[in-house]
N, C-alpha and C positions, 0 to 999 in steps of 0.2 A: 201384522206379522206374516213372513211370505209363508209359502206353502212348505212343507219338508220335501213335498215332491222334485223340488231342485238342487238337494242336496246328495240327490245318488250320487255314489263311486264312478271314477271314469272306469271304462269299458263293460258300463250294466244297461242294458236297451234300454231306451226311453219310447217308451208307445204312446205315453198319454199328455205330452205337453211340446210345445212348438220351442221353446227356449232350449237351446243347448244346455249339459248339463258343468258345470263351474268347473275345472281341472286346476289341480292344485301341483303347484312345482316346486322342485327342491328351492330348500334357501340359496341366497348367491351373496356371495362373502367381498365385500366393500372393499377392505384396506385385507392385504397381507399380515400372516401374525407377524415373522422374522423379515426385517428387512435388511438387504445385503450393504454390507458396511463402503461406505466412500467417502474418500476425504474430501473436505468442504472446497480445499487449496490444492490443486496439484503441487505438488515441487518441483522448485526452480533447477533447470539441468546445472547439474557441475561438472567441469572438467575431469574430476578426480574419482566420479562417481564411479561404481564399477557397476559395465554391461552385463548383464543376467542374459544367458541364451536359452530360449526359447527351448522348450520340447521338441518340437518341429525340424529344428534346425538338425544338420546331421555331426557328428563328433568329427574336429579336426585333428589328423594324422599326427601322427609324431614330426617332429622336424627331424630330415634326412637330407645332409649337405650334400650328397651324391646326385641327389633328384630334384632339379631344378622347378618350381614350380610353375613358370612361366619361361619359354626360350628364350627371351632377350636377357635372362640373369644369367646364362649359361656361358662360360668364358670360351667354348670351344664355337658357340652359335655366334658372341663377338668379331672371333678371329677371322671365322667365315666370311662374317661382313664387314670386315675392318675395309677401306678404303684406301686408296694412296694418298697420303702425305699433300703431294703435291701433282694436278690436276692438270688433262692435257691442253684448257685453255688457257688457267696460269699460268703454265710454260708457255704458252705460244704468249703471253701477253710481257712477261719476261725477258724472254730472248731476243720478241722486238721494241724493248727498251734501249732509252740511250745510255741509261745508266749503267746497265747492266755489260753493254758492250764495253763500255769506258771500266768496269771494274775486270772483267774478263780477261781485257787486255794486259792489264796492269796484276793480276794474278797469273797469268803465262809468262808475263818476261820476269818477275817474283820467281817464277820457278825454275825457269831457265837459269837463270842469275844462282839459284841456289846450287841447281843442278852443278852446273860449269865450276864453281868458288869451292865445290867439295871433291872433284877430281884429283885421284891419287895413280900415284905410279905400283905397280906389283913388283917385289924386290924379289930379283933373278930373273925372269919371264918377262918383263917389261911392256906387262899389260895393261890399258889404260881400265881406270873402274870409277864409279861411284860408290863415295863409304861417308856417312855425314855421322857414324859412331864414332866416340873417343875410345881406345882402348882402355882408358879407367871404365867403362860404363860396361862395355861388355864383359870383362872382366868380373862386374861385382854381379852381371847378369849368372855368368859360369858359376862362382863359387855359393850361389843358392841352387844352382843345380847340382854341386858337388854334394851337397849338403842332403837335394830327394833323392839321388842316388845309393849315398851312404845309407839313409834310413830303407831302402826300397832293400835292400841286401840284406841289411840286417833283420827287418820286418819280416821278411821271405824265409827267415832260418839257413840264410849263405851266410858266410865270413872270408874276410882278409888274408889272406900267408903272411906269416911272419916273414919279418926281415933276415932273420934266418936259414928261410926255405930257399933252395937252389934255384926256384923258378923266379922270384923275389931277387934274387941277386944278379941271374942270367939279367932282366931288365934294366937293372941300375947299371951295369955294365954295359950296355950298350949304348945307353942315356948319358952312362958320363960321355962317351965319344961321339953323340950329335950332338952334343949342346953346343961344345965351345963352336961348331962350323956354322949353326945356327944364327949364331949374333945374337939370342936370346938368355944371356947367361945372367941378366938381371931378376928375371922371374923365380917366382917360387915354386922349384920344381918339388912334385911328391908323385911317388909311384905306386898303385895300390894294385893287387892282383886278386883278381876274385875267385877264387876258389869254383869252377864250375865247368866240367869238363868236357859238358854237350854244347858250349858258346865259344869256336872262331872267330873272335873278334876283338879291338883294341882301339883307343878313342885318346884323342889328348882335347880337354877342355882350355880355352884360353886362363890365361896365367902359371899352365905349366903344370895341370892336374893329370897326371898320366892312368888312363887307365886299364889294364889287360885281364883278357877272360883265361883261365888255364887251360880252354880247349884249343889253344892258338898254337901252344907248341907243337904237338904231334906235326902238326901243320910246316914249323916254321923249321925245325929239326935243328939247327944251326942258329950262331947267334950275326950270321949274313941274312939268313933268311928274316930274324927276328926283327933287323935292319931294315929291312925293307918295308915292313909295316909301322913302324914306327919313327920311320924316316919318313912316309907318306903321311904319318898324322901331324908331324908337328909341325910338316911344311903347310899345313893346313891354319895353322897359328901363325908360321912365317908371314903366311900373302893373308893375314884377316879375311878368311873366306865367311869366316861367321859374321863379322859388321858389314860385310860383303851383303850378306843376303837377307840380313837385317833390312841395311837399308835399301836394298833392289826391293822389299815388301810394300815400301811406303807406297810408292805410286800405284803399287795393286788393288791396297787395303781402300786406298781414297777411291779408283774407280771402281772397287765391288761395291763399295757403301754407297756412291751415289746411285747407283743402279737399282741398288735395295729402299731405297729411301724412296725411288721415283713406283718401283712398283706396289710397294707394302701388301700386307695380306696375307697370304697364304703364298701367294705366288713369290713372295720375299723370300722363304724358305727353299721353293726351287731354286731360283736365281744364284741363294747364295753358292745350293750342291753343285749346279751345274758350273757356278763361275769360277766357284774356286777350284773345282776341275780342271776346266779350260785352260787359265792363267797358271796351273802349276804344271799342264803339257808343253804349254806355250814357251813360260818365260822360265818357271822354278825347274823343270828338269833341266832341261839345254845349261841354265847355266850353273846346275849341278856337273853334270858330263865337262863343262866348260874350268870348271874348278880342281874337278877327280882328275884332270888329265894336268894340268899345270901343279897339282900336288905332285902325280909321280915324274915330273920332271923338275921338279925341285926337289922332291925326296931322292932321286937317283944321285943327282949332284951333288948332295950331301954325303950319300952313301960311299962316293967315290973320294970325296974331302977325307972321312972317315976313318978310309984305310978299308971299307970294306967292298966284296965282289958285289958289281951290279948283276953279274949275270945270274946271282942266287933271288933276286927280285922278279925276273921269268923265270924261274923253276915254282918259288911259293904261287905266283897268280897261276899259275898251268894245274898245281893241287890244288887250290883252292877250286877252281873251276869243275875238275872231277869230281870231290866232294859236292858240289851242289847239284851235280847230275844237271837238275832242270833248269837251266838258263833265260831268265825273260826275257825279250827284245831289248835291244840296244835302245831306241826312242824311248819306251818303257822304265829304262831305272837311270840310274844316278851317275854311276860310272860308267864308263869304258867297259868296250869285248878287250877282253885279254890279245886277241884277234888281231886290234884295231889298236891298241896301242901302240906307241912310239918305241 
């Protein structure tokens, strides 16, 4: 049996024996009591499974269609980088095609050929024009504009004078005595006068749509004067100045569009401001000026068939010019300087 002397407590001196004395340590525990649960099989991913997001993760924002989450989804960052259509070495590979010259050719005398086979005479003035509209086309063009008119007056809280009204009769009175010198007595004429006493002004749409503002009289005093304006607009239907300028658009509308087409982007947007600009200094006023001046010499001559004084047609332009005080340049608008007239 050992001795008890090796069974002192740790930390009690040992003086009288060479052995260390035994230290005794906590128990130490094998297996855990609870063990954390795990599936023997993971499971198999599915499509349809739904993603759990993590703690960690941060919360996704509301959807906001204004804020694009990434710039390439943004339609204004598209536009920006939208490209041309057509590229400057495509065209160069294009233009020196043989095909292309062979169709080219063959589309210029196509147009020439069009051009030339749609030439018309202007009856009175005997001016040569291009018009490739039928008068049934512009016609049914007019009477859908008679039609936003009508609603654009009534919408506004204006109305028509009866047939009645003395200013409604002065009109029809002066209409029955241009038409028959017109040569247009097949049409259906109707006269409407708009009730509005701050607009000098008077329009005849093709097919015979007459139409006058009641601020024209003060102006027009006389039913010579009232002749003058209305002799100017219906010779405007006489010489088809509207299929006129219809069809002087087409060759516009074709070279602004290839222009737009060739530069796309943003810069398509310039092109078009500035061309359709251009082309309407160019070509659309001149042969506005070109048309307002062969109206009032066809209006005049009517006016004198009539039975009425031409010389009350310079006295209405002479008021009407005072009243506008501020005159724009002659190059600048549509008509004639009263000045400059014939």
């Amino acid at each position: 049996m050992p001795s008890l002397r090796y069974l002192q407590p740790i930390g009690r001196a040992c003086s009288y024996g060479k052995r260390p004395p035994i230290r005794i340590l906590p128990p130490i525990r094998s297996f855990p009591r609870r063990y954390p649960y795990r599936s023997a099989v993971p499971p198999l991913p599915h499509r349809s499974a739904q993603q759990i997001r993590s703690l960690s993760q941060t919360a996704r924002h509301s959807y906001n269609p204004n804020k694009w989450h990434h710039p390439h989804d943004d339609p204004r960052y598209k536009l920006a980088q939208a490209k041309p259509l057509v590229t400057e070495s495509s065209l160069g590979r294009f233009a020196r095609s043989g095909t292309t010259r062979t169709v080219a050719v063959i589309a210029v005398a196509a147009a020439v050929l069009f051009y030339f086979s749609n030439m018309q005479t202007v009856p009175v003035s005997g001016r040569r024009r291009f018009n490739c509209f039928s008068e049934s086309f512009v016609e049914a063009v007019a009477q859908q504009q008679v039609k936003r008119i009508v609603w654009e007056v009534e919408h506004q809280g204006g109305r028509f004078l009866g047939d009645w009204d003395p200013r409604t009769r002065m009109v029809k009175r002066v209409m029955a005595r241009l038409i028959p010198v017109s040569g247009m007595e097949d049409a259906e004429w109707e006269v409407r006068v708009i009730d509005d006493p701050h607009t000098a002004n008077a329009f005849v749409l093709p097919g015979g749509k007459v139409f006058v503002f009641s601020g024209l009289f003060p102006l027009a005093r006389t039913e010579d004067g009232l002749a003058a304006v209305l002799g100017h607009e219906v010779a405007h239907n006489l010489a088809e100045h509207v299929a006129e300028r219809m069809s002087g658009s087409i060759g516009t509308d074709i070279l602004l569009g290839s222009i737009i087409l060739l530069t796309g982007g943003l810069a398509a947007i310039g092109t078009w401001a500035l061309g359709n600009s251009a082309l309407d200094l160019l070509f659309g006023r001149p042969m506005g000026r070109r048309q307002e001046s062969e109206a009032d010499y066809i209006g005049l001559m009517m006016m004198a068939e009539a039975c009425y004084d031409p010389q009350q047609a310079l006295d209405f332009w002479r008021r009407m010019e005072r009243q506008q005080q501020l005159e724009p340049p002659e190059w600048m608008s549509t008509h004639p300087s009263p000045a400059t007239e014939p």
